[in-house]
BALOBA-1460 file (C-alpha; in Angstrom, 3 decimals):
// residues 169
<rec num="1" residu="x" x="-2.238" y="-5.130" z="-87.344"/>
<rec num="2" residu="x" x="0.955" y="-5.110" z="-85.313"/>
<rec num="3" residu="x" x="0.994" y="-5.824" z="-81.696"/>
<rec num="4" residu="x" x="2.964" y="-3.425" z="-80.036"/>
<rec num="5" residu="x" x="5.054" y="-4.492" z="-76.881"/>
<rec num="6" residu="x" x="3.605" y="-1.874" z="-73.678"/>
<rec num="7" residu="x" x="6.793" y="0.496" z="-73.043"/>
<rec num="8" residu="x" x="6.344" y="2.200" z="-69.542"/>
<rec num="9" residu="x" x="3.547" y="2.829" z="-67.141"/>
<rec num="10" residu="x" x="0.205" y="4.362" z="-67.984"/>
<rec num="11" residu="x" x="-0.940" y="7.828" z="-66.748"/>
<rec num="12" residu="x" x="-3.511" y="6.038" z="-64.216"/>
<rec num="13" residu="x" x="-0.582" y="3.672" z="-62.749"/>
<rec num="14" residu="x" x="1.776" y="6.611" z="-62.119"/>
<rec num="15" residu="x" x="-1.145" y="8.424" z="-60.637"/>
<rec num="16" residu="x" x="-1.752" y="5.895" z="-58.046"/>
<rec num="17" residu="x" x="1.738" y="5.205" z="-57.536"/>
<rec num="18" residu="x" x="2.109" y="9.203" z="-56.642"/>
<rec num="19" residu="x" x="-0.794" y="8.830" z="-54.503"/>
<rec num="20" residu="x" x="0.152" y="6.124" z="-52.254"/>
<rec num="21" residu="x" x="4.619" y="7.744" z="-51.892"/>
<rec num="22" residu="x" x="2.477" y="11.079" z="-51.083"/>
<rec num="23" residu="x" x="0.282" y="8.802" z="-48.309"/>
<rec num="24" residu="x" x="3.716" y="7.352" z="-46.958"/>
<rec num="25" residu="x" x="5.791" y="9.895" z="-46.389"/>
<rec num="26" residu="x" x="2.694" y="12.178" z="-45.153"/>
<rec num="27" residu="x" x="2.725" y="9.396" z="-42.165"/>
<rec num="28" residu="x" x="6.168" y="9.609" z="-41.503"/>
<rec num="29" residu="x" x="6.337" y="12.944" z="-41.324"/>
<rec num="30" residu="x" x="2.956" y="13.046" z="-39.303"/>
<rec num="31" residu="x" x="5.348" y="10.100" z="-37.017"/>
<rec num="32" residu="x" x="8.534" y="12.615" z="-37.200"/>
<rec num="33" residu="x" x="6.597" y="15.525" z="-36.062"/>
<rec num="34" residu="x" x="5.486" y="13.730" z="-33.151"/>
<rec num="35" residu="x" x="8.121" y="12.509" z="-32.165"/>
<rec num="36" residu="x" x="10.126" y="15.679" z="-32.183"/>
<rec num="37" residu="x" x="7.166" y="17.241" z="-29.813"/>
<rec num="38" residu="x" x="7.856" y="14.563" z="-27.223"/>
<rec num="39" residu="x" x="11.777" y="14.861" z="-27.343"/>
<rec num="40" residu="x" x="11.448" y="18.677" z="-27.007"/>
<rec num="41" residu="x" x="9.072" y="17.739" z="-24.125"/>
<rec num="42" residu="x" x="11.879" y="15.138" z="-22.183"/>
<rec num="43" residu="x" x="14.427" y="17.923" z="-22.914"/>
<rec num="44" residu="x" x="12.278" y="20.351" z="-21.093"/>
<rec num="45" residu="x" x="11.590" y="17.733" z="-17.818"/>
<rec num="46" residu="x" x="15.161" y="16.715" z="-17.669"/>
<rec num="47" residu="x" x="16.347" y="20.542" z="-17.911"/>
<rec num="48" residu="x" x="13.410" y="21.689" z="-15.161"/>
<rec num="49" residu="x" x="14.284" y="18.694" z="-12.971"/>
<rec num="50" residu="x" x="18.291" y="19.605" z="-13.199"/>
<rec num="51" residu="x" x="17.221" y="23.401" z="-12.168"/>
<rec num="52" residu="x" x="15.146" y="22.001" z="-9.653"/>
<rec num="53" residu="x" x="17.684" y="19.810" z="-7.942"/>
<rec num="54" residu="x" x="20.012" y="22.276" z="-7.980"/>
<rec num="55" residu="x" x="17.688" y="25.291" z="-6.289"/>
<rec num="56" residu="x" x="16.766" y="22.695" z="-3.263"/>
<rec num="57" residu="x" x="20.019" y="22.176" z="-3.011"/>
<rec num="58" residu="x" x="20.868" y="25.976" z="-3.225"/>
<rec num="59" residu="x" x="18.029" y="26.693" z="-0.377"/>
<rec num="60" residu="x" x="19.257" y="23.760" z="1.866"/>
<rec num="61" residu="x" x="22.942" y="24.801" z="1.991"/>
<rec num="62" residu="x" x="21.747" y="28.606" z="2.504"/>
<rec num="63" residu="x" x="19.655" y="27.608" z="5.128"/>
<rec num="64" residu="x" x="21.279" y="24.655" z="6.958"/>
<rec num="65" residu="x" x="23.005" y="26.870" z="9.922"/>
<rec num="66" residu="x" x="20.355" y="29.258" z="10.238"/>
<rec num="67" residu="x" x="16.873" y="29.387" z="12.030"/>
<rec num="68" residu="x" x="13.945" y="27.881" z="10.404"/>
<rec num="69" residu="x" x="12.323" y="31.585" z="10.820"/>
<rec num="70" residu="x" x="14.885" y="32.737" z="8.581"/>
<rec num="71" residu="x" x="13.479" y="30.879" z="5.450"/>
<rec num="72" residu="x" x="11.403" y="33.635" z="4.005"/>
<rec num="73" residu="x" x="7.571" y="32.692" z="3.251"/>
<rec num="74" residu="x" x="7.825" y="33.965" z="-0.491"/>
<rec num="75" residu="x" x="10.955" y="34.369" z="-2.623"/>
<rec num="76" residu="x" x="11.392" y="34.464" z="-6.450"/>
<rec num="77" residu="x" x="14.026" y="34.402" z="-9.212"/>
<rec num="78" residu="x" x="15.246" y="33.278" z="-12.246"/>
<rec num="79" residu="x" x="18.867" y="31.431" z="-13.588"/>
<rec num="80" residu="x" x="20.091" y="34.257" z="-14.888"/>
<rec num="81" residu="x" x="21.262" y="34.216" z="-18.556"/>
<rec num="82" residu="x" x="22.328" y="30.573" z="-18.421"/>
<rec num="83" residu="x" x="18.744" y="29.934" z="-18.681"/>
<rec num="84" residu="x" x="16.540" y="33.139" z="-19.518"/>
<rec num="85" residu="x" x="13.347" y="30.118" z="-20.327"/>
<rec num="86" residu="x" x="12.843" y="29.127" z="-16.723"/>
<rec num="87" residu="x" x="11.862" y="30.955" z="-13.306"/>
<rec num="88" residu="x" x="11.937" y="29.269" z="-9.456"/>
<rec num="89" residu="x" x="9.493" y="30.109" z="-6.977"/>
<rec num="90" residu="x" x="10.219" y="29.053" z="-2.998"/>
<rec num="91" residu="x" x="6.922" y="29.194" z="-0.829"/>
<rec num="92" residu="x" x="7.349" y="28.137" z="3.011"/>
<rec num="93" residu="x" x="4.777" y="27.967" z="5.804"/>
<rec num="94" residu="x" x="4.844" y="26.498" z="9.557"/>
<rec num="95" residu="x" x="3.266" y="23.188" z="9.917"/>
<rec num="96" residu="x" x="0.458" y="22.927" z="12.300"/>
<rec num="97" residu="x" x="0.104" y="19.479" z="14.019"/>
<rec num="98" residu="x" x="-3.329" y="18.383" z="15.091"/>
<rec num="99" residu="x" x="-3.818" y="18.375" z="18.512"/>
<rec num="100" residu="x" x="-2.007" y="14.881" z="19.982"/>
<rec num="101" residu="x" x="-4.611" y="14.699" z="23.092"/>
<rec num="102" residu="x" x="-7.179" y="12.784" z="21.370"/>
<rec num="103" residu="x" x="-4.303" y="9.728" z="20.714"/>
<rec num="104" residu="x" x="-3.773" y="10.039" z="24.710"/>
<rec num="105" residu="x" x="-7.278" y="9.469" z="25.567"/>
<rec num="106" residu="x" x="-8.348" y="5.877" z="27.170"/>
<rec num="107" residu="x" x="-11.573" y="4.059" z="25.881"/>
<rec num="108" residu="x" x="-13.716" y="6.336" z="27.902"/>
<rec num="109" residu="x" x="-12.457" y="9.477" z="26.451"/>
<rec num="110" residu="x" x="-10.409" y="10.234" z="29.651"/>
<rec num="111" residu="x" x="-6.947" y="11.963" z="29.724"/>
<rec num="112" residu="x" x="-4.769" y="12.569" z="33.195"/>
<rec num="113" residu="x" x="-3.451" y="16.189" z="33.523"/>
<rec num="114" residu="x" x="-0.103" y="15.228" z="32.569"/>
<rec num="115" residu="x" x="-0.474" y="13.316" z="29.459"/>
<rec num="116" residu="x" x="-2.355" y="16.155" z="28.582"/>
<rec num="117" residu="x" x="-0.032" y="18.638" z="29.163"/>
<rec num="118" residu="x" x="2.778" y="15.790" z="27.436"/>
<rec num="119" residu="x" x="0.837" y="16.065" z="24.231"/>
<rec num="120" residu="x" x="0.309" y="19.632" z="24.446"/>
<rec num="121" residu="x" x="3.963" y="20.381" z="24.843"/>
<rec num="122" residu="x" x="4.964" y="18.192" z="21.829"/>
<rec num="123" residu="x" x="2.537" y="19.660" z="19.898"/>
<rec num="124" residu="x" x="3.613" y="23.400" z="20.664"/>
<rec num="125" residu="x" x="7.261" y="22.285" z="19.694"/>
<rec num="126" residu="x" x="6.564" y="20.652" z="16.654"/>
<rec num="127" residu="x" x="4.895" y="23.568" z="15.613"/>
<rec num="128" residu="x" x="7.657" y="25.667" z="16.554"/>
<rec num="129" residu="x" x="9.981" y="23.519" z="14.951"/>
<rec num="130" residu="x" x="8.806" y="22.350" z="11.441"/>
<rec num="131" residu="x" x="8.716" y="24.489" z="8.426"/>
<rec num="132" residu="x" x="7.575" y="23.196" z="4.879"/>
<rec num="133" residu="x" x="9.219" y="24.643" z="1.616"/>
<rec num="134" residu="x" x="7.844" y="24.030" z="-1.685"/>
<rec num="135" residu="x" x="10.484" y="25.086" z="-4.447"/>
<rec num="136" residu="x" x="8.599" y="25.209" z="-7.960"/>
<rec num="137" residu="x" x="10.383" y="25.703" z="-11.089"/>
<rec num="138" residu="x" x="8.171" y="27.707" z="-13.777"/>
<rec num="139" residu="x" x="9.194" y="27.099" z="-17.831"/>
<rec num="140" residu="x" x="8.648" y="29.845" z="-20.085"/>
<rec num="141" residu="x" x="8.386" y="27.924" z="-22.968"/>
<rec num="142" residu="x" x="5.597" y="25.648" z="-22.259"/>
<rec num="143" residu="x" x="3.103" y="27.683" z="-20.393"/>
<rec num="144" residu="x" x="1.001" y="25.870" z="-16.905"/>
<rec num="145" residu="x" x="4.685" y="23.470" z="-16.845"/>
<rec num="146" residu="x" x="5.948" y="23.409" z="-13.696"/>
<rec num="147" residu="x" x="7.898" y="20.846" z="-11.256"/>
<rec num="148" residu="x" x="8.062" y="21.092" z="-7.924"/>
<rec num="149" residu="x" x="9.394" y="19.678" z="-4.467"/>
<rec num="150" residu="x" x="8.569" y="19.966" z="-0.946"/>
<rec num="151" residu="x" x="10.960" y="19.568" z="1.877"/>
<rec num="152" residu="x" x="10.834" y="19.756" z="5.389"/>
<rec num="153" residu="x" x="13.095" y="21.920" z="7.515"/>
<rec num="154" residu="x" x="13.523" y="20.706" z="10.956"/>
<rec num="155" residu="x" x="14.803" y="22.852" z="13.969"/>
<rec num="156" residu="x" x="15.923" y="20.130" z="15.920"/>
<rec num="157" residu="x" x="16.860" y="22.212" z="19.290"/>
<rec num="158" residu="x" x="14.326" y="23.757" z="19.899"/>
<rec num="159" residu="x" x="12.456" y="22.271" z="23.066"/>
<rec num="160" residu="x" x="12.234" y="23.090" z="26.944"/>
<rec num="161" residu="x" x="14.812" y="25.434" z="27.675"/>
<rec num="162" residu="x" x="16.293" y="26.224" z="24.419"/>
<rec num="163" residu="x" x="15.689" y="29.866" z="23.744"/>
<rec num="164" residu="x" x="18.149" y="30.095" z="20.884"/>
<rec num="165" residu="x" x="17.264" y="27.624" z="18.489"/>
<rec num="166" residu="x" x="19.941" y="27.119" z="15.351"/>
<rec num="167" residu="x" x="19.802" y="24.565" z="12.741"/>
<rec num="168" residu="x" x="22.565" y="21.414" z="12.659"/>
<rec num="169" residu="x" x="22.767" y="19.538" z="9.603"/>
């Protein structure tokens, strides 16, 4: 009998071959896929962070000659068609300081009458004079993603004998 030279690749070797190109570029697309997910994700941040930025700054300039009472508590909106995927919220409240008297007080848990009235006084016009504002910015594409920032807005003269407090940047 002749010996015949082999000419190609068996059924079984092609098989195999086909098995382990189909294992491959299953993990690269499984890598691809992945990959795209957390791109679409930094696009999103970068984008909500930009909006955000830009609505503090908004609020600040809006705000910056006018009377912390002014600054409504609740206020909503969106960017208009520019960018119809995001929303902004701004939420604002008056910060309450604890009471100061307790720092006054000596070892014995004494205070004079006018430290105490001091600390009572300071604490009255910080109270007066310190509002927080939380801007949020909502995306509609990722649901429960949101960014915010909190700023304080300071009424700086407001104090004994200032009736008509205004805001000086």
């Amino acid at each position: 009998m002749k010996c015949r030279k082999k000419l190609g690749f068996t059924l079984l070797e092609t098989l195999i071959a086909v098995v382990i190109l189909a294992g491959g570029l299953y993990a690269i697309g499984i890598a691809w896929s992945g990959a795209l997910a957390r791109l679409n994700k930094i696009k999103i941040n970068y984008e909500m962070s930009r909006l955000l930025e830009e609505k503090m700054g908004e609020i600040e300039f809006e705000y910056r000659n006018q009377s912390i009472q002014q600054i409504p508590e609740e206020l909503t909106g969106d960017f208009g068609s520019d960018m119809p995927n995001y929303s902004w919220r701004l939420t604002s409240k008056k910060m309450e300081f604890p009471d100061l008297s307790n720092f006054f007080r000596g070892q014995e848990g004494e205070i004079d009458q006018i430290t105490l009235m001091v600390a009572q006084q300071i604490q009255r016009i910080l109270n007066q004079s310190v509002k927080e504002v939380t801007v949020t910015v909502i995306s509609r594409q990722s649901p429960n993603l949101t960014q915010s920032v909190t700023t304080l807005f300071v009424e700086p003269n407001l104090g004994p004998g200032n009736n008509n407090p205004s805001r000086s940047r």
